[in-house]
Structures are given as C-alpha cells and as structure tokens.
SERO-4910 file (N, C-alpha, C, O; in steps of 0.05 Angstrom, whole numbers):
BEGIN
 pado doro    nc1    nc2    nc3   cac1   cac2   cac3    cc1    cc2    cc3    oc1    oc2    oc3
  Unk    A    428   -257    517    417   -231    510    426   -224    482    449   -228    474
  Unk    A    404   -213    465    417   -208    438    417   -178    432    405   -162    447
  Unk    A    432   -171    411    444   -150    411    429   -136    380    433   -146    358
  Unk    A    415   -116    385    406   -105    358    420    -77    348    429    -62    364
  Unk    A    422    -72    320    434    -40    321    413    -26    309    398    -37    293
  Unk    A    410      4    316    392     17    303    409     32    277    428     47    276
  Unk    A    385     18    255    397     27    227    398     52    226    400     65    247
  Unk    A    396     66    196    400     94    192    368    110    188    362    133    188
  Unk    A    354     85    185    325     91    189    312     92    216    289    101    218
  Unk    A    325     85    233    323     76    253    302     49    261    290     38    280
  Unk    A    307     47    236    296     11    237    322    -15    260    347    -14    263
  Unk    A    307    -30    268    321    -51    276    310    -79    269    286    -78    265
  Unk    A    321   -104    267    327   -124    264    317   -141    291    333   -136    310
  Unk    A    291   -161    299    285   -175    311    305   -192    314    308   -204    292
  Unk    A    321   -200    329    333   -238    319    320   -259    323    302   -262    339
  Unk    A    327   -270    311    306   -297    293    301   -318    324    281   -332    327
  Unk    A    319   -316    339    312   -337    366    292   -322    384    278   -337    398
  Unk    A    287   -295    385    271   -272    392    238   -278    387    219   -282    402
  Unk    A    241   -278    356    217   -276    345    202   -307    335    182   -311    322
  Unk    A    222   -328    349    210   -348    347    194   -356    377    174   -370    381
  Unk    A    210   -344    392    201   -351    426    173   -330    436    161   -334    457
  Unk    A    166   -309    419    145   -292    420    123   -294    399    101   -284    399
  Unk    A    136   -311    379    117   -317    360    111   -300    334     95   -307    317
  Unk    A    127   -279    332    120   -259    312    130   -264    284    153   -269    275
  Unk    A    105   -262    271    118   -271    239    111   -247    217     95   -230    222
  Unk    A    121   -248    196    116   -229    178     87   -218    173     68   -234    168
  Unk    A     84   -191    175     55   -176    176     51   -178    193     29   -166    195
  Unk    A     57   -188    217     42   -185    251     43   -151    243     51   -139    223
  Unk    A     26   -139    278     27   -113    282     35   -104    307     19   -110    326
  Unk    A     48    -95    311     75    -89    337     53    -70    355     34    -60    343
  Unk    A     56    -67    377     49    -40    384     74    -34    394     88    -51    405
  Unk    A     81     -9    390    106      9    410    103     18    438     82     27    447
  Unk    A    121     15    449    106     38    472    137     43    495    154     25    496
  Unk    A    140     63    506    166     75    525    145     65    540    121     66    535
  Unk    A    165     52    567    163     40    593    192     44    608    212     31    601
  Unk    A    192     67    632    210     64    650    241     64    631    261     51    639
  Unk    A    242     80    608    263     78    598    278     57    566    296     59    550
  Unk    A    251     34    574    251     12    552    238     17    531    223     36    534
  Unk    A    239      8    511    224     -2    486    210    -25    484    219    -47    479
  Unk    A    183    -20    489    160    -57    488    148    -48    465    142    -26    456
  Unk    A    147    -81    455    135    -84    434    120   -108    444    130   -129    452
  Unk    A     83   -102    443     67   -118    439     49   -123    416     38   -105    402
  Unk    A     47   -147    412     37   -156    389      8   -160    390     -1   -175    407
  Unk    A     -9   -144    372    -25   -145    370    -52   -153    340    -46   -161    318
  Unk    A    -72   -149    349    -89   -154    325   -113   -143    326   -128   -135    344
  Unk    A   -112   -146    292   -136   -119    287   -161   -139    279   -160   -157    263
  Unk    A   -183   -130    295   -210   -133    293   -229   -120    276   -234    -97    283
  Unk    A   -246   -131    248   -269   -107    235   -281    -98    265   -283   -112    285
  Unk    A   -286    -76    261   -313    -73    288   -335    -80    279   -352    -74    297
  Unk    A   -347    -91    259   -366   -108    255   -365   -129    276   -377   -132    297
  Unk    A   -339   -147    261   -340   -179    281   -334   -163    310   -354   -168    323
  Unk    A   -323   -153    321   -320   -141    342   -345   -132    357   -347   -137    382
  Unk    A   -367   -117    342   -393   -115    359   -398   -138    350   -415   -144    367
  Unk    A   -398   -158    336   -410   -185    333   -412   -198    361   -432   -205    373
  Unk    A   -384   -202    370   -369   -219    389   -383   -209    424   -384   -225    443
  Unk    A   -390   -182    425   -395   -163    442   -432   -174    438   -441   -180    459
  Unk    A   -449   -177    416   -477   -186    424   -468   -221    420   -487   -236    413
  Unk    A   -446   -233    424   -449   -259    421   -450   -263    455   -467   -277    466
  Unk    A   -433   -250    466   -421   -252    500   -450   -239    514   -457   -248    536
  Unk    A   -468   -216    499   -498   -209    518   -508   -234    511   -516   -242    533
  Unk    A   -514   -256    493   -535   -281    496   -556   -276    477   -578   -287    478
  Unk    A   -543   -248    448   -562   -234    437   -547   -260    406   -533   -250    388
  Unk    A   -552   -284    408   -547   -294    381   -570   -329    384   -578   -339    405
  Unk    A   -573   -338    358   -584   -361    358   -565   -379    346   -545   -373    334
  Unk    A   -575   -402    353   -563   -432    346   -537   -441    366   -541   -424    384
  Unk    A   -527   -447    370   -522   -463    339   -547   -500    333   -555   -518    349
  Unk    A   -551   -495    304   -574   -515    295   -558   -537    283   -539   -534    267
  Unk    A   -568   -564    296   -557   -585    290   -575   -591    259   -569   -610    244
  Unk    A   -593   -576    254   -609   -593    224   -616   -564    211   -615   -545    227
  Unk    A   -622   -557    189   -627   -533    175   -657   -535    185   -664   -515    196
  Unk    A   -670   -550    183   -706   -548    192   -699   -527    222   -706   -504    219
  Unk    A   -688   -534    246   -690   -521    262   -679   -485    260   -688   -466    274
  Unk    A   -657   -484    238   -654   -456    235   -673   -447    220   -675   -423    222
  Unk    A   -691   -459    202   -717   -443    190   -737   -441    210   -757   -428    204
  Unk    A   -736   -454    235   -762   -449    256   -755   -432    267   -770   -420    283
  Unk    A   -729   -425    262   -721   -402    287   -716   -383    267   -712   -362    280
  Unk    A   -713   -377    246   -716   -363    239   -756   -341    231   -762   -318    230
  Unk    A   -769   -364    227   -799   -363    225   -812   -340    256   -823   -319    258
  Unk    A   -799   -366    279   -799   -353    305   -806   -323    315   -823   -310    328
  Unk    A   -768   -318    293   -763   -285    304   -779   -263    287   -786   -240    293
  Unk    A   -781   -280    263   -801   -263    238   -823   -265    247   -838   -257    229
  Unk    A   -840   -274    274   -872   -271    277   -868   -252    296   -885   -234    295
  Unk    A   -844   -246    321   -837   -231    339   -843   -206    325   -863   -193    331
  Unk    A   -825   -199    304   -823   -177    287   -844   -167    278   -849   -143    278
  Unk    A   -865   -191    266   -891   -185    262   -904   -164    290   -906   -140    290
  Unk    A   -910   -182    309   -915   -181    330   -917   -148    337   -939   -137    339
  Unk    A   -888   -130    340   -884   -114    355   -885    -93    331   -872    -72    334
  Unk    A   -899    -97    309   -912    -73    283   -935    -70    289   -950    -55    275
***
C-alpha cells in the first residue's frame, strides 16, 4: 500500500508503481468522485461530439464502404447522388 500526502494545494502525488499498473500518463483526464468515504479516480477520455455522433450513425449501419478500389467509392458515391436526385 502506498502512502500519499496532501500538499498545501491540496494536490497529491500518484506513485510511480500506481500509475504504471493503471496506466495513467501525463495529460490523461482523471475523473473525481467520493464513494462510501473514498476518493476514485477514473480515467477517462474526451470525445469531439462530431466523431462521437460519427461512431453513434457508424453502430445504426448509417455509413458506406469500406471500398477495396476508388472506382467502387465513386459508384457509391454516384449511387447516393441519384437517391438525392431522386427524393427532389
């Protein structure tokens, strides 16, 4: 068990066998949180909500390709541009 002190900032000091066994390296982003008396820190990561609704119409089945030859991504691209046509 390791032993941390709280500074005068009340900053503390990870120890280095700590943050090698959890993985946390410089610029990670901690979350805080009181539990039952404790202090957790989970590590987390930040998403644009761009790629984030990206990832969200990748999982509905709302994306194309992936194209083994560029000819096939210009057909499918052609495809969705007559669709578009289509529904004007």
């Amino acid at each position: 068990m390791a032993l941390v002190t709280v500074k005068n900032k009340y900053q503390v000091v990870i120890p280095q066998a700590l943050r090698k066994q959890v993985g946390v390296n410089i610029g990670d982003l901690l979350e805080a949180k009181a539990e039952k008396g404790k202090i957790i820190f989970i590590r987390k990561t930040v998403i644009d909500s761009r790629i984030a609704e990206s990832l969200v119409e990748y999982k509905a089945g709302k994306f194309y390709g992936p194209f083994s030859k560029h000819r096939d991504f210009i057909a499918s691209l052609h495809r969705e541009a007559k669709k578009l046509k289509q529904k004007k």
